[in-house]
C-alpha positions in Angstrom: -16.7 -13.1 -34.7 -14.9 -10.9 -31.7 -12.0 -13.1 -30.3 -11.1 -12.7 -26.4 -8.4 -11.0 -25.4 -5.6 -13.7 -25.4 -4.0 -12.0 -22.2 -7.0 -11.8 -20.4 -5.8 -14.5 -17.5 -2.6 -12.3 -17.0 -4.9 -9.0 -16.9 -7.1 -10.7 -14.5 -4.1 -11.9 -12.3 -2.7 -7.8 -12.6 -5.7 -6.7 -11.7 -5.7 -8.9 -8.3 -2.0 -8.3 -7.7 -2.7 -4.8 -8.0 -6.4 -5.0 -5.5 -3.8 -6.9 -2.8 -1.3 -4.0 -3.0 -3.7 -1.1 -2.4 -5.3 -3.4 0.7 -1.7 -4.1 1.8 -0.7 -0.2 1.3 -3.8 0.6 3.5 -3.2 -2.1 6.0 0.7 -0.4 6.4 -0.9 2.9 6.5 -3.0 2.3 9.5 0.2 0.1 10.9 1.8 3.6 10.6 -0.6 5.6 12.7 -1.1 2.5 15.3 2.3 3.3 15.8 2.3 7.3 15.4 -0.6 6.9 18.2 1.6 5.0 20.4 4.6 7.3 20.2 2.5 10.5 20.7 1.2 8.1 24.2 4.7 7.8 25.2 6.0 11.0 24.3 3.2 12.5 26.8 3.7 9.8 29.4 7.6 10.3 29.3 7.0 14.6 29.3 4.1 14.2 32.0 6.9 11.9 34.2 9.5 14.9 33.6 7.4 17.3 35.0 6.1 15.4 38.2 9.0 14.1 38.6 11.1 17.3 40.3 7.7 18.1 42.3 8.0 14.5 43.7 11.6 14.2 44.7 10.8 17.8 46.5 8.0 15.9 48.2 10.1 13.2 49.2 12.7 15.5 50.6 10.6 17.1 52.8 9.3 14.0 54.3 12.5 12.1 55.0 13.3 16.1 56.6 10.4 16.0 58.5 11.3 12.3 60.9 13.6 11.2 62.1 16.3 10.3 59.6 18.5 6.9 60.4 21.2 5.3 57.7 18.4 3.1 57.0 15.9 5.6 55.8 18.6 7.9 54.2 19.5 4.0 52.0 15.8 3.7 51.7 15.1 7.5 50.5 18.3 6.8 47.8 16.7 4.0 46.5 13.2 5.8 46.1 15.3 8.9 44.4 17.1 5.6 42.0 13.4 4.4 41.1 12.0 7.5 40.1 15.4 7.9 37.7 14.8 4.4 36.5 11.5 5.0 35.8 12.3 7.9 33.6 14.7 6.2 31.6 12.3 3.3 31.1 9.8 5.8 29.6 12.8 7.2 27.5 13.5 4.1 26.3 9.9 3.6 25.6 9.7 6.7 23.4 13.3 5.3 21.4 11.4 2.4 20.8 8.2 3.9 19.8 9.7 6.4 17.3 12.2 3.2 15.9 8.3 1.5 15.7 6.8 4.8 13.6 10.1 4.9 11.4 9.8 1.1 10.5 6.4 1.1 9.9 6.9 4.6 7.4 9.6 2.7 5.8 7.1 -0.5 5.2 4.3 2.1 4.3 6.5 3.8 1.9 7.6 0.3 0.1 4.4 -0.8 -0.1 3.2 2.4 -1.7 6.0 1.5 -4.2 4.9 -1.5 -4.9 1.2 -0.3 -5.3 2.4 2.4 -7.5 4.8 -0.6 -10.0 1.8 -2.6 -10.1 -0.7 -0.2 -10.9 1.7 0.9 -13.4 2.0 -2.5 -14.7 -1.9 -2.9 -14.8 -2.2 0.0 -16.6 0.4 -1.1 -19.7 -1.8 -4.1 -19.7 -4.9 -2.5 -19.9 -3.7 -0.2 -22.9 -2.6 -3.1 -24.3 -6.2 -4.7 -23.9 -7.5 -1.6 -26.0 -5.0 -1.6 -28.7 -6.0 -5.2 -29.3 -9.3 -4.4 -29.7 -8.7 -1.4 -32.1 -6.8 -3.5 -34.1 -9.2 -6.8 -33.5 -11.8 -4.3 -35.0 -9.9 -3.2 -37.4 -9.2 -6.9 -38.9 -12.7 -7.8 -38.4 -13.8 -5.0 -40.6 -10.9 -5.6 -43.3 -12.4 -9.5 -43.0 -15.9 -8.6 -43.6 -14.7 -6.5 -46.5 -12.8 -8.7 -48.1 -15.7 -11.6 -47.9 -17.9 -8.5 -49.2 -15.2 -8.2 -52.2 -15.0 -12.2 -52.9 -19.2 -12.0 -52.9 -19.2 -9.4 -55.7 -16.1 -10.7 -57.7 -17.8 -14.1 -57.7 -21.0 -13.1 -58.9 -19.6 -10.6 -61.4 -17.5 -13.6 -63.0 -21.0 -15.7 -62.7 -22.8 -13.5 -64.6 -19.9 -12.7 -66.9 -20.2 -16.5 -67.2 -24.4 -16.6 -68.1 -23.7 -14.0 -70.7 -20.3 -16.2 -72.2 -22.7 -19.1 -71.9 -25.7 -17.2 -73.5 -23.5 -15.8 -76.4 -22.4 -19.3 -77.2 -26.1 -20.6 -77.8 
């Protein structure tokens, strides 16, 4: 008569715990290159702006050159020159961020790997545990049959033992 294993209910929750880690671990992982995709986006926006950018304010020169130049349009040329810089610091910004993004999401990618790693770990213990049991389960069942195997033969050696004590006696 095989028993269950008594710690099936916590193998069965290890198990589950252990399925929602490696979903979690790749759930981070693509987190991680979502955000490795955005950086390399910015990166190439931010180096693309660089490289326009002289080209552009040479442009610009040459056509507040070209007319006729009054205070106003000199204030107005400034303040086209001041975009274009403020433009380029939004995209550096954008790239800080993006790369802060990547190393955040690594970081969360790398814990939850941890945690995948501890609980498979754990999982495993469990499971060896599960298969000792069952060696030694086996092993008891066996010294159980043999010993009701023993008990048959010792009983009908002293009933027979008893038919001949009997028989002498008549």
């Amino acid at each position: 008569m095989r028993q269950s294993y008594p710690l099936a209910t916590l193998l069965a929750i290890r198990e589950r715990r252990e399925q929602d880690a490696a979903l979690e671990l790749s759930r981070r992982e693509q987190v991680l290159a979502n955000a490795e995709e955005a950086l390399r986006r910015c990166q190439e926006a931010f180096h693309s702006f660089r490289q326009w950018r002289p080209a552009e304010e040479d442009r610009r020169w040459k056509h507040f050159l070209a007319k006729a130049s009054q205070k106003k349009d000199l204030d107005v040329f400034r303040e086209s020159l001041a975009d274009l810089e403020r433009e380029e610091l939004l995209l550096e910004q954008k790239v800080d961020d993006a790369g802060k993004s990547v190393e955040a999401a690594r970081s969360d990618r790398d814990e939850a790997a941890r945690r995948h790693i501890e609980l498979a770990r754990q999982l495993e213990k469990l499971n060896e545990h599960r298969k000792e049991w069952a060696r030694e389960s086996e092993r008891e069942e066996q010294r159980s049959d043999e010993k009701v195997l023993e008990d048959f033969h010792r009983r009908r050696e002293e009933a027979r033992f008893t038919e001949e004590l009997d028989f002498n006696v008549l």
